[in-house]
VMD Tcl script that builds the backbone (N, CA, C; Angstrom):
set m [mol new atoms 462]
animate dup $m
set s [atomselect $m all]
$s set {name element resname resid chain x y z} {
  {N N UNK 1 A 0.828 -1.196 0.000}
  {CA C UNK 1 A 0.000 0.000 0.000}
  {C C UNK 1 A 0.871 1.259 0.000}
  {N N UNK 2 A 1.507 1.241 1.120}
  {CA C UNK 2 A 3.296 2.880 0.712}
  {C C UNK 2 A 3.315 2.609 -0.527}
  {N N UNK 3 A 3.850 1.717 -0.532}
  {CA C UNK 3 A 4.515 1.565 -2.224}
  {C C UNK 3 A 3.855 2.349 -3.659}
  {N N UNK 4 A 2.316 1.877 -3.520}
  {CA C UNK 4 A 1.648 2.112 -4.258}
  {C C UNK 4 A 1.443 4.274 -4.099}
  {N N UNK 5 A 1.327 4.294 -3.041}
  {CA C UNK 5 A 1.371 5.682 -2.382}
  {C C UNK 5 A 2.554 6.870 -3.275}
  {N N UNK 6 A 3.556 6.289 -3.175}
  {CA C UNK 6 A 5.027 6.636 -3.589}
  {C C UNK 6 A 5.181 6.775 -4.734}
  {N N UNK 7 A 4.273 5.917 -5.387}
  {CA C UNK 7 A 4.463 5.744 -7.008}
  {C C UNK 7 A 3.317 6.772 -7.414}
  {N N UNK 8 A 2.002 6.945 -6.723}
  {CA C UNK 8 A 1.451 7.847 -6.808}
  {C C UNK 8 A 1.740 9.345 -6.735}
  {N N UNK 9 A 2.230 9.531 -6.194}
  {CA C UNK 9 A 2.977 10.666 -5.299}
  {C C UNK 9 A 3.679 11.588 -6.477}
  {N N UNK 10 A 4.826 10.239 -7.178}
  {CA C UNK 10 A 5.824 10.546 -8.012}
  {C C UNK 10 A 5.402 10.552 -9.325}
  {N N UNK 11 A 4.304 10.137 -9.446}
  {CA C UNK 11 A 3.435 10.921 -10.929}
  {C C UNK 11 A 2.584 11.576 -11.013}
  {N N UNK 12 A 2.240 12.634 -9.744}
  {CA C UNK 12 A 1.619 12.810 -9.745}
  {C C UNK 12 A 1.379 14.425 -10.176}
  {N N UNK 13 A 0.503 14.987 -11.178}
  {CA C UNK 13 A 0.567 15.759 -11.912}
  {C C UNK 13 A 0.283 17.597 -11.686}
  {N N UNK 14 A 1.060 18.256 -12.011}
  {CA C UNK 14 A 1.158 19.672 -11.024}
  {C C UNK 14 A 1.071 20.703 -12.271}
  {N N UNK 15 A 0.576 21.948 -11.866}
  {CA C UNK 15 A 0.074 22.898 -13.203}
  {C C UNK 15 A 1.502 23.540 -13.326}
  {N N UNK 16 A 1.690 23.806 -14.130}
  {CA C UNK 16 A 2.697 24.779 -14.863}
  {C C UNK 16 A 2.377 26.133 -15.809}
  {N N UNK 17 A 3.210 27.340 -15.772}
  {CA C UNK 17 A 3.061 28.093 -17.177}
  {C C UNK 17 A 3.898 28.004 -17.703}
  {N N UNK 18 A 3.639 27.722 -19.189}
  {CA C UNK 18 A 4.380 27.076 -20.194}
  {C C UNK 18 A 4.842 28.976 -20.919}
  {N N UNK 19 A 6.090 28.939 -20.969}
  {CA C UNK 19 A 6.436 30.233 -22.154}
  {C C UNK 19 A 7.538 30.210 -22.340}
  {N N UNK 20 A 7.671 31.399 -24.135}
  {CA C UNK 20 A 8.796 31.035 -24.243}
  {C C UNK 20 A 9.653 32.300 -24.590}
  {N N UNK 21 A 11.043 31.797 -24.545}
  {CA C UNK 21 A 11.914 33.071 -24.391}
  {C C UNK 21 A 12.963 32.401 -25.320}
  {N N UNK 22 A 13.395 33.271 -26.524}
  {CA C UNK 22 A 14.182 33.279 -27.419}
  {C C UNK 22 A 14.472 31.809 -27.999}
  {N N UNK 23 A 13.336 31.722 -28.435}
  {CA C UNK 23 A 12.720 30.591 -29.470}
  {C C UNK 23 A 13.027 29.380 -28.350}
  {N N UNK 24 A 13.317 29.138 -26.741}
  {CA C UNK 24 A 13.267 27.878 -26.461}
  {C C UNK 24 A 11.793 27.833 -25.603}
  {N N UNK 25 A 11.430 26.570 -25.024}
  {CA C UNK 25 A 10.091 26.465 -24.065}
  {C C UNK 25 A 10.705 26.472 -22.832}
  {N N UNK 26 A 10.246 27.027 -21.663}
  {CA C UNK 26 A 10.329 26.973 -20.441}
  {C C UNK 26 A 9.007 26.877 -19.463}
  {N N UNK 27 A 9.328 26.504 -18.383}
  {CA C UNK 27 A 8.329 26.169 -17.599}
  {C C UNK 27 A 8.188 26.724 -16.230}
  {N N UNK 28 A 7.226 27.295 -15.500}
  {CA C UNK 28 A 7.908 27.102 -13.879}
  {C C UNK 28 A 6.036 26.464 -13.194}
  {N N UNK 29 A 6.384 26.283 -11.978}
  {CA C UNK 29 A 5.136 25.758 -11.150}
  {C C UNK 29 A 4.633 27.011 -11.339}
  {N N UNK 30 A 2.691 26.904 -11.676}
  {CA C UNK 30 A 2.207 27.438 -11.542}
  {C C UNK 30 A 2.082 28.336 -10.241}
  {N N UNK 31 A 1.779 27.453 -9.140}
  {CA C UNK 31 A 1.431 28.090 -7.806}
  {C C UNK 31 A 3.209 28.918 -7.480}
  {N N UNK 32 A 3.989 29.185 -8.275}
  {CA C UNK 32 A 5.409 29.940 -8.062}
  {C C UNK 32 A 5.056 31.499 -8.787}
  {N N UNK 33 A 3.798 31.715 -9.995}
  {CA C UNK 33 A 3.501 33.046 -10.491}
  {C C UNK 33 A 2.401 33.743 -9.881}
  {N N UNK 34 A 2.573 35.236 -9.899}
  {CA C UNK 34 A 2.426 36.185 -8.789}
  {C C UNK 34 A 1.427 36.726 -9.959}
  {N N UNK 35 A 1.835 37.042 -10.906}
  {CA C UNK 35 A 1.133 37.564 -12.360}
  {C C UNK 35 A 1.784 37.968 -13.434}
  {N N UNK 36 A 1.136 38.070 -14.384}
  {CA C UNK 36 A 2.020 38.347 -15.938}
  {C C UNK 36 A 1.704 39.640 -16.711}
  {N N UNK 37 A 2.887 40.468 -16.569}
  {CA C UNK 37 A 2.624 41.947 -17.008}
  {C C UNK 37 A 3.107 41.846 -18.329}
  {N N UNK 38 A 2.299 42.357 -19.293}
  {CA C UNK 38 A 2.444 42.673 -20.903}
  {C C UNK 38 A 2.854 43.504 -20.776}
  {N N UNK 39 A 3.716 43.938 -21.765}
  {CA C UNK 39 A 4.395 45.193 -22.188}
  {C C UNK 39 A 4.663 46.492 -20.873}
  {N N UNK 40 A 5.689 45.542 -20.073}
  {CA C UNK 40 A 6.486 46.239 -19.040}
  {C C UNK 40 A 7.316 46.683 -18.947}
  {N N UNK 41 A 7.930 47.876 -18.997}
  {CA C UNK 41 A 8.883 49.063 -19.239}
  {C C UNK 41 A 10.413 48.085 -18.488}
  {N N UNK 42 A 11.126 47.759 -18.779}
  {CA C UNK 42 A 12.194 47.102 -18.593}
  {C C UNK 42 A 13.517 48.226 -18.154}
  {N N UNK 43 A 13.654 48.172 -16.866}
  {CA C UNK 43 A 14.615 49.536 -17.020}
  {C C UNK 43 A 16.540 48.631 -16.924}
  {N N UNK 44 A 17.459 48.638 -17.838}
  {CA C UNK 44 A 18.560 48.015 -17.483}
  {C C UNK 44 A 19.732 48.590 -16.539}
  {N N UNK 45 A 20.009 47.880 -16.180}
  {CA C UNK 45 A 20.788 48.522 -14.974}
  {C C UNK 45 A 22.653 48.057 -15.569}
  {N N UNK 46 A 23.232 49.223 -15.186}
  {CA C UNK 46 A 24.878 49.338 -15.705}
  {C C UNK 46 A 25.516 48.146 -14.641}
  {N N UNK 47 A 26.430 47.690 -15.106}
  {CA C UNK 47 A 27.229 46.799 -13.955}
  {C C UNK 47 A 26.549 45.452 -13.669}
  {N N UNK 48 A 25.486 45.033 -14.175}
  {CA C UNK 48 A 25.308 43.979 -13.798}
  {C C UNK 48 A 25.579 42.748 -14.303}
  {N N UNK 49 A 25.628 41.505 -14.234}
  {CA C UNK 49 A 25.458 40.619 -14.514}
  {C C UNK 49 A 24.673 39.612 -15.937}
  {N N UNK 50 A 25.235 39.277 -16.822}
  {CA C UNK 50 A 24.191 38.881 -18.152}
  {C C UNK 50 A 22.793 38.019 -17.704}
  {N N UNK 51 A 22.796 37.376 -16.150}
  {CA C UNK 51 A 21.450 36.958 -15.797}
  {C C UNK 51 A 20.511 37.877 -15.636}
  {N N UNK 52 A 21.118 39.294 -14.826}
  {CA C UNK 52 A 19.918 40.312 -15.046}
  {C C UNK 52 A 19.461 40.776 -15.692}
  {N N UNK 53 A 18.176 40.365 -16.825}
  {CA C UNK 53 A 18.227 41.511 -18.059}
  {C C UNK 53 A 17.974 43.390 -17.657}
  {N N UNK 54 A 17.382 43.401 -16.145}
  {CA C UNK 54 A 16.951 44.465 -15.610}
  {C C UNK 54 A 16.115 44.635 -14.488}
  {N N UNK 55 A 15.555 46.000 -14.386}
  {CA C UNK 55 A 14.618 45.442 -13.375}
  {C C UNK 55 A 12.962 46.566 -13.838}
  {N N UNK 56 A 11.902 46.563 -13.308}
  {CA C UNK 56 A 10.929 46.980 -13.174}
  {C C UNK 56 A 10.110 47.275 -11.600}
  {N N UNK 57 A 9.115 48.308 -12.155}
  {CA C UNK 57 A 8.677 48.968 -11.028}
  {C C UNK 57 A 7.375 48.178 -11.099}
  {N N UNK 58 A 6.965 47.705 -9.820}
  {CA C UNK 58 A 5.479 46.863 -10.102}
  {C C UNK 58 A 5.130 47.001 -8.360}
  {N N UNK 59 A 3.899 47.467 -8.581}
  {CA C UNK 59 A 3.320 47.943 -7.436}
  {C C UNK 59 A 3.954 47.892 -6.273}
  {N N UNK 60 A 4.676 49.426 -6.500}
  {CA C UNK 60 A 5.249 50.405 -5.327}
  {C C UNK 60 A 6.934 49.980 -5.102}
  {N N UNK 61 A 7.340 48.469 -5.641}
  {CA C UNK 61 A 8.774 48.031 -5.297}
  {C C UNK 61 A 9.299 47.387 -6.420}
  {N N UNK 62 A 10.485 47.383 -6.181}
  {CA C UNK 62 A 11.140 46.778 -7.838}
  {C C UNK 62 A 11.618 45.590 -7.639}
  {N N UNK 63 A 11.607 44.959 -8.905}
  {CA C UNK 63 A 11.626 43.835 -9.260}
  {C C UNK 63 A 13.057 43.468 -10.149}
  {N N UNK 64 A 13.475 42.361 -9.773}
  {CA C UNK 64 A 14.953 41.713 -10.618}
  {C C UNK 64 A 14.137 41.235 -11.894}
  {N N UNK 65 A 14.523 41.740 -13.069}
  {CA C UNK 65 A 14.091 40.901 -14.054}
  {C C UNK 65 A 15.201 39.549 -14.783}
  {N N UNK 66 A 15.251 38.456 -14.307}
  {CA C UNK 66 A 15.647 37.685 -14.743}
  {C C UNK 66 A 15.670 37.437 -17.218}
  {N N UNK 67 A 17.183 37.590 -17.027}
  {CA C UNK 67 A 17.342 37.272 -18.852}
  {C C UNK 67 A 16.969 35.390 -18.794}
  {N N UNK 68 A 15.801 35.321 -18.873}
  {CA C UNK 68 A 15.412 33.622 -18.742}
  {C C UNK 68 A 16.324 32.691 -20.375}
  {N N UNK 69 A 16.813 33.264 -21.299}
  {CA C UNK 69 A 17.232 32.956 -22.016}
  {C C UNK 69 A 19.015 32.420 -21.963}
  {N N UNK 70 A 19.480 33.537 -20.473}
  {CA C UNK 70 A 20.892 33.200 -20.290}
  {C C UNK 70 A 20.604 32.374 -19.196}
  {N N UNK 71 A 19.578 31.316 -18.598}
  {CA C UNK 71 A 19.742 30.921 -17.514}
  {C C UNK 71 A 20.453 29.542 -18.055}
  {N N UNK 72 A 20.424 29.223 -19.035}
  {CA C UNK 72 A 20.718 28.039 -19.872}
  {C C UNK 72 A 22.430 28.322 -21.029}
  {N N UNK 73 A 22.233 29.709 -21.000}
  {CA C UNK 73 A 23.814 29.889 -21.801}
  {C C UNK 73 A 25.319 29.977 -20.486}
  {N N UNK 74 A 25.870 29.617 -21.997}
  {CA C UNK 74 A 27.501 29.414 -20.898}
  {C C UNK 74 A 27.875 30.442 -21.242}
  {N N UNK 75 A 27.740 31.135 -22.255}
  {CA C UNK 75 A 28.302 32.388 -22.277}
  {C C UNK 75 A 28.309 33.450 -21.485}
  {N N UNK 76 A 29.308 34.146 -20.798}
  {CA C UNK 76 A 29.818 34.892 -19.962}
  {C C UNK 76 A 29.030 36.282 -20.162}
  {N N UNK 77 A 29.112 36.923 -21.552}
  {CA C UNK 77 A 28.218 38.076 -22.399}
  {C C UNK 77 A 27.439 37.583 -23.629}
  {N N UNK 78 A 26.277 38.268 -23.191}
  {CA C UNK 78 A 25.594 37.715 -23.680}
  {C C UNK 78 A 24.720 39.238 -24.522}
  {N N UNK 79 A 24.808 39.787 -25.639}
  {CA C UNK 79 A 23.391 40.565 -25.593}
  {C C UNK 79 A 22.492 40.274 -25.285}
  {N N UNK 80 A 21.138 41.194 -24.431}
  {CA C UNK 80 A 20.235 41.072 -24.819}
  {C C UNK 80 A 19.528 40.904 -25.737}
  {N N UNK 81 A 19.275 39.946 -26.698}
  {CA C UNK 81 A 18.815 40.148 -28.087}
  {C C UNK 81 A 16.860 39.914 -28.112}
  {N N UNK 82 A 16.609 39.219 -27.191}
  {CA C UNK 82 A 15.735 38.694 -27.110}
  {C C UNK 82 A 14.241 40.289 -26.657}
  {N N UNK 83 A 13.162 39.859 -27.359}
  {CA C UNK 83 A 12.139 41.265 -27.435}
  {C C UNK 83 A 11.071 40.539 -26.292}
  {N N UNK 84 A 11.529 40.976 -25.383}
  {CA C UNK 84 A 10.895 41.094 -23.987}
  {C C UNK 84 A 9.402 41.664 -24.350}
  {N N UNK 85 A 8.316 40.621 -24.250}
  {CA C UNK 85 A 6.940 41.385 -24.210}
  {C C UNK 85 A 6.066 40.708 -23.100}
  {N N UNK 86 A 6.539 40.281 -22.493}
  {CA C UNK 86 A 6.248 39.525 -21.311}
  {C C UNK 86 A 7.214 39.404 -19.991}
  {N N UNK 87 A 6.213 39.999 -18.539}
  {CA C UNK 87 A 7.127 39.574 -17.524}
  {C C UNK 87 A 6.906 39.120 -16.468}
  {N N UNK 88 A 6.996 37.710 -16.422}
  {CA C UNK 88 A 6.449 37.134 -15.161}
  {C C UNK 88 A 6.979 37.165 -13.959}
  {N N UNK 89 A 5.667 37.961 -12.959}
  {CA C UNK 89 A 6.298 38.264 -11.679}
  {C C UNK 89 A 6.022 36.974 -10.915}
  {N N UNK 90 A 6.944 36.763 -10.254}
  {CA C UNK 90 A 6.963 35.187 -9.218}
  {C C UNK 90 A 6.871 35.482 -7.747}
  {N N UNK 91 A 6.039 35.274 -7.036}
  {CA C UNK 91 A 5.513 34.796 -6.084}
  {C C UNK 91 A 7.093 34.412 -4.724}
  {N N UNK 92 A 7.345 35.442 -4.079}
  {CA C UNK 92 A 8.647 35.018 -3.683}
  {C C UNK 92 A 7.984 35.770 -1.909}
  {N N UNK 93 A 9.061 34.882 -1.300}
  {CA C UNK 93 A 9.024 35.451 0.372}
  {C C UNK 93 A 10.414 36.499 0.373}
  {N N UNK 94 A 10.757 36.241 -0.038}
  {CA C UNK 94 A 12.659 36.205 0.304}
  {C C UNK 94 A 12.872 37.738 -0.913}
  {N N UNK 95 A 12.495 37.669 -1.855}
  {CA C UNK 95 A 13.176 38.688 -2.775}
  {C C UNK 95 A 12.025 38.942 -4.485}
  {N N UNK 96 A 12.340 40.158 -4.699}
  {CA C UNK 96 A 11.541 40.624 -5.924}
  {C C UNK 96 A 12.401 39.990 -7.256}
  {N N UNK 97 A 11.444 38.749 -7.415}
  {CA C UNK 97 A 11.902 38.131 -9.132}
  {C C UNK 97 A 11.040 38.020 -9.709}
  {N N UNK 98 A 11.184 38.178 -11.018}
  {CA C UNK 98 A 10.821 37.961 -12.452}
  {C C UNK 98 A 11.460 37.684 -13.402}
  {N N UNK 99 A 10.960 36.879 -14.521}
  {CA C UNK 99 A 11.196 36.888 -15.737}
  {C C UNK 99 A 11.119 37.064 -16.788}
  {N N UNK 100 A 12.012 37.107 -17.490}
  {CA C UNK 100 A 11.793 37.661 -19.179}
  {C C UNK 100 A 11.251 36.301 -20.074}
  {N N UNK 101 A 10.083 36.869 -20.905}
  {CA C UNK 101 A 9.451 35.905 -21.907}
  {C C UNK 101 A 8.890 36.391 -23.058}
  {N N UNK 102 A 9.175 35.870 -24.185}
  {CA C UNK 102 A 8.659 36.370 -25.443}
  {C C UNK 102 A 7.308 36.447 -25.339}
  {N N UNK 103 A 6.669 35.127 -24.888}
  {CA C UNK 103 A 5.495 35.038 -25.109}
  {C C UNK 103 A 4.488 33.699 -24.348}
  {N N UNK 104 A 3.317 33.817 -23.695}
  {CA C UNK 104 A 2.772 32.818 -23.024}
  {C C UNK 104 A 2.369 31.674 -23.587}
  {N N UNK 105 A 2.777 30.627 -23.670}
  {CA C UNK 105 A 2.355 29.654 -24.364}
  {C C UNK 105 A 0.829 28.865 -23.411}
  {N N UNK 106 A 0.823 29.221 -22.529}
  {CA C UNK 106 A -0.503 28.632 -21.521}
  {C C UNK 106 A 0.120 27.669 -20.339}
  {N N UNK 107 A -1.201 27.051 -19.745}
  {CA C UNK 107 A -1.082 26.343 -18.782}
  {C C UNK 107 A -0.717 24.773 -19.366}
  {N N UNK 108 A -0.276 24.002 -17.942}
  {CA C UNK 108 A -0.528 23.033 -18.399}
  {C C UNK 108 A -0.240 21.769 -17.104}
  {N N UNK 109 A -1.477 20.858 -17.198}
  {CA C UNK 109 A -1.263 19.808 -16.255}
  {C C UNK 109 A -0.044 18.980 -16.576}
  {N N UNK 110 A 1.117 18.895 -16.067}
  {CA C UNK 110 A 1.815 17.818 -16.473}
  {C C UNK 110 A 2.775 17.230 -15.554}
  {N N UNK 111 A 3.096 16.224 -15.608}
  {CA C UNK 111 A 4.338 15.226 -14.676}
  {C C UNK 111 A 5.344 15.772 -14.974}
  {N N UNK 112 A 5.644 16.457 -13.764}
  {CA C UNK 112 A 8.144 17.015 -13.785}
  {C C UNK 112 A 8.694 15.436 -13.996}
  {N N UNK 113 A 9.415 15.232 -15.046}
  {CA C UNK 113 A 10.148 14.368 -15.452}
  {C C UNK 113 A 12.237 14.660 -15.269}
  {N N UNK 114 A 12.134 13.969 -14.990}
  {CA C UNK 114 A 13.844 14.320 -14.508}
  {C C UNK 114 A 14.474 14.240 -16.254}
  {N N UNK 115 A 15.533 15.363 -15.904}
  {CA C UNK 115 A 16.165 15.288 -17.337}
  {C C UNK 115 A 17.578 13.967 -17.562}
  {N N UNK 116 A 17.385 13.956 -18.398}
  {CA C UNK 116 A 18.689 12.786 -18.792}
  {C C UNK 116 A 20.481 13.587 -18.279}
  {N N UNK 117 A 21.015 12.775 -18.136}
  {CA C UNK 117 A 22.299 13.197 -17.011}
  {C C UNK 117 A 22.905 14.183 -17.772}
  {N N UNK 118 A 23.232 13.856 -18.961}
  {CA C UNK 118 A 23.879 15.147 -20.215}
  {C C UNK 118 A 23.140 16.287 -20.218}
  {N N UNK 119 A 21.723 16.796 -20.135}
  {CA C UNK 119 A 21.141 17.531 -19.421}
  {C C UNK 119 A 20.826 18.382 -18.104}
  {N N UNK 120 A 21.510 17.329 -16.973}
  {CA C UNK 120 A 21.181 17.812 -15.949}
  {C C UNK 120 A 21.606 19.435 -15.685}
  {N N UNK 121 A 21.081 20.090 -14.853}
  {CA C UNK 121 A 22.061 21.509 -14.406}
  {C C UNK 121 A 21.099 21.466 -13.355}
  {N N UNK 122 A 21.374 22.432 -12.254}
  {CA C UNK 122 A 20.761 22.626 -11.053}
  {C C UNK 122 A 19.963 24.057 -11.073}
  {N N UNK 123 A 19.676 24.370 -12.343}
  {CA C UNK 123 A 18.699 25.609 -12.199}
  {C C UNK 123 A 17.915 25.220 -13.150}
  {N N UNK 124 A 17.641 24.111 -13.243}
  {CA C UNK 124 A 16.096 23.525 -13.500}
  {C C UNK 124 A 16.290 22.341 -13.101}
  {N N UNK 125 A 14.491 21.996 -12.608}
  {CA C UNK 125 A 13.787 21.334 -11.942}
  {C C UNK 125 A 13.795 19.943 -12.476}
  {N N UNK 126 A 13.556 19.920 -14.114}
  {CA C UNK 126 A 13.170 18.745 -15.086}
  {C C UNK 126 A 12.497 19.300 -16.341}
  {N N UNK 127 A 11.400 18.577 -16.968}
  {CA C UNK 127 A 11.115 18.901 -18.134}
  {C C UNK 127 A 10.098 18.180 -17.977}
  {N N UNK 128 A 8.799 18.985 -18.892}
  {CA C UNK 128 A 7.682 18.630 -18.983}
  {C C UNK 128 A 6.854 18.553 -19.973}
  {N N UNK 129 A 5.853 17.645 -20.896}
  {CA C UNK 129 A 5.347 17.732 -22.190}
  {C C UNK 129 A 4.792 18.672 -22.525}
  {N N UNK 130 A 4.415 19.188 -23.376}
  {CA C UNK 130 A 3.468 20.267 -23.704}
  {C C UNK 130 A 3.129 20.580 -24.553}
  {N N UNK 131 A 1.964 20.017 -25.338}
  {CA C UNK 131 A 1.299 19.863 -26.494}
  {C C UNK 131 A 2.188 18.534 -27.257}
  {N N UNK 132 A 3.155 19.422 -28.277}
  {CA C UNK 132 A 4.026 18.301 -28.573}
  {C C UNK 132 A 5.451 18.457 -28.318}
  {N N UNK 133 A 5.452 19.248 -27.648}
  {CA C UNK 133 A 7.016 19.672 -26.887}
  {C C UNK 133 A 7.113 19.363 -25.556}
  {N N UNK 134 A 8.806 19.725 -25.506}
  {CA C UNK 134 A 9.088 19.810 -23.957}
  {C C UNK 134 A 9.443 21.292 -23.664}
  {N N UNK 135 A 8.995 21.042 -21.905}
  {CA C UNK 135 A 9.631 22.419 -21.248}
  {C C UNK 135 A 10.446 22.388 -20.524}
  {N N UNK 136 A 11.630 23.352 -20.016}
  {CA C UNK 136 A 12.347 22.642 -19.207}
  {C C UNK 136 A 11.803 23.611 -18.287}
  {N N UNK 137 A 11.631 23.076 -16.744}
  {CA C UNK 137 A 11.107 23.698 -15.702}
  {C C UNK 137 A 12.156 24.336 -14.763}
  {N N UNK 138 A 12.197 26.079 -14.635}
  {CA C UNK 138 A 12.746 26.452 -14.176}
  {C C UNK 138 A 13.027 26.693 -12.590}
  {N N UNK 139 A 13.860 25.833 -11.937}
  {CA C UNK 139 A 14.616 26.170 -10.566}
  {C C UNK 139 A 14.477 27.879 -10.025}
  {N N UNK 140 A 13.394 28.196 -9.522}
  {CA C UNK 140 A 13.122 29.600 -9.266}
  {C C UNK 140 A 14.582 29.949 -7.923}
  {N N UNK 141 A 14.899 28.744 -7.271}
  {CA C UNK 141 A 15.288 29.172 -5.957}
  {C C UNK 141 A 17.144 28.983 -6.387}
  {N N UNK 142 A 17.539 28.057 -7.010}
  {CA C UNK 142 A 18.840 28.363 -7.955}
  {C C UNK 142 A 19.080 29.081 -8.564}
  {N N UNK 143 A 17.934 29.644 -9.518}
  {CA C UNK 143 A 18.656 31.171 -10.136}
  {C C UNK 143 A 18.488 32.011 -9.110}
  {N N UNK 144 A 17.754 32.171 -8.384}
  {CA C UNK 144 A 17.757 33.384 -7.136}
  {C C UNK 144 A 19.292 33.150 -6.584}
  {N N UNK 145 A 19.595 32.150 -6.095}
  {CA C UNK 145 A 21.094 32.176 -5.507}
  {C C UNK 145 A 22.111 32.166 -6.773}
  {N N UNK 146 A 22.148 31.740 -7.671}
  {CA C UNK 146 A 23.114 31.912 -8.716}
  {C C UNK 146 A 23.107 33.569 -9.150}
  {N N UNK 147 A 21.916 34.166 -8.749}
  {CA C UNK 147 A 21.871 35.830 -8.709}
  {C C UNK 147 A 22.762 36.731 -7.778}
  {N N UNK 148 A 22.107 35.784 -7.192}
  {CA C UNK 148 A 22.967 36.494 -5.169}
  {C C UNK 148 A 24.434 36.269 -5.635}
  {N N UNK 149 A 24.786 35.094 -5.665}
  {CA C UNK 149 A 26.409 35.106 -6.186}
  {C C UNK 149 A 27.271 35.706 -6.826}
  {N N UNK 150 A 26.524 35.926 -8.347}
  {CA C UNK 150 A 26.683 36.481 -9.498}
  {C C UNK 150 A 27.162 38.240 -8.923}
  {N N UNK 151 A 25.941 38.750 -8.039}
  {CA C UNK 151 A 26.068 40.170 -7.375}
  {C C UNK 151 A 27.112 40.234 -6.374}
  {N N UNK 152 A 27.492 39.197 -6.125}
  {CA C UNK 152 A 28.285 38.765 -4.849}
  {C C UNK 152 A 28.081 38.762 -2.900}
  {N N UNK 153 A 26.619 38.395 -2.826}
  {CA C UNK 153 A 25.920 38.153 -2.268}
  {C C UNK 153 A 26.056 36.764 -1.444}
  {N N UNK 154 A 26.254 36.773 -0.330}
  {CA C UNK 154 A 25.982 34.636 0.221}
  {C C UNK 154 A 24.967 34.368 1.046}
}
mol reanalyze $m
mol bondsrecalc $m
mol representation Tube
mol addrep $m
């Protein structure tokens, strides 16, 4: 009966928003978004880091805007190339994040599937189907500390 419990447990299926940022799919837990601002004034900040694309003003306090496109590059510099028309604010105790997204692809019920080992990285979660793709589900609490670091923060 555990057994059966466990196996339940571990397929068991959790909402996501599916979007995407510079032609790849990404994912994060639904119950992790706060809300999704269209066409949000992106202000960039000098000195920072290629994870920050910037930040924004969203009711009364500002927000880190995460470049969701470099969370996955090795490259050190990176332009911004990517046309930010989407910015999802995330649901945080600890600190003001968001991300950058081209565009909402929707919701979606689906099973976090662990990625294959050549895949792995620790600022995502796994990967999830979606329609006829995958997403890879973004580690909200690894890029927050790979931020902190990056700023030089511990």
């Amino acid at each position: 009966m555990d057994e059966k419990k466990a196996t339940a447990a571990k397929t068991a299926k959790e909402n996501f928003l599916v979007f995407l940022a510079e032609k790849r799919t990404y994912a994060v837990p639904s119950k992790a978004v706060q809300e999704i601002l269209r066409a949000a004034k992106i202000y960039e900040m000098p000195f920072t880091p290629p994870l920050i694309r910037g930040v924004i003003h969203y009711r009364s306090e500002i927000f880190s805007v995460v470049s969701t496109p470099m969370v996955l590059s090795n490259s050190a510099v990176v332009e911004h190339a990517e046309t930010t028309e989407v910015v999802i604010v995330l649901k945080r105790e600890d600190d003001n994040i968001s991300l950058s997204a081209t565009e909402i692809k929707g919701f979606a019920e689906a099973e976090l599937k662990e990625l294959p080992p050549e895949q792995s990285d620790t600022l995502l979660l796994g990967e999830i189907s979606f329609d006829t793709e995958k997403a890879f589900v973004l580690n909200i609490d690894e890029i927050e500390n790979c931020m902190r670091n990056e700023l030089g923060y511990k």
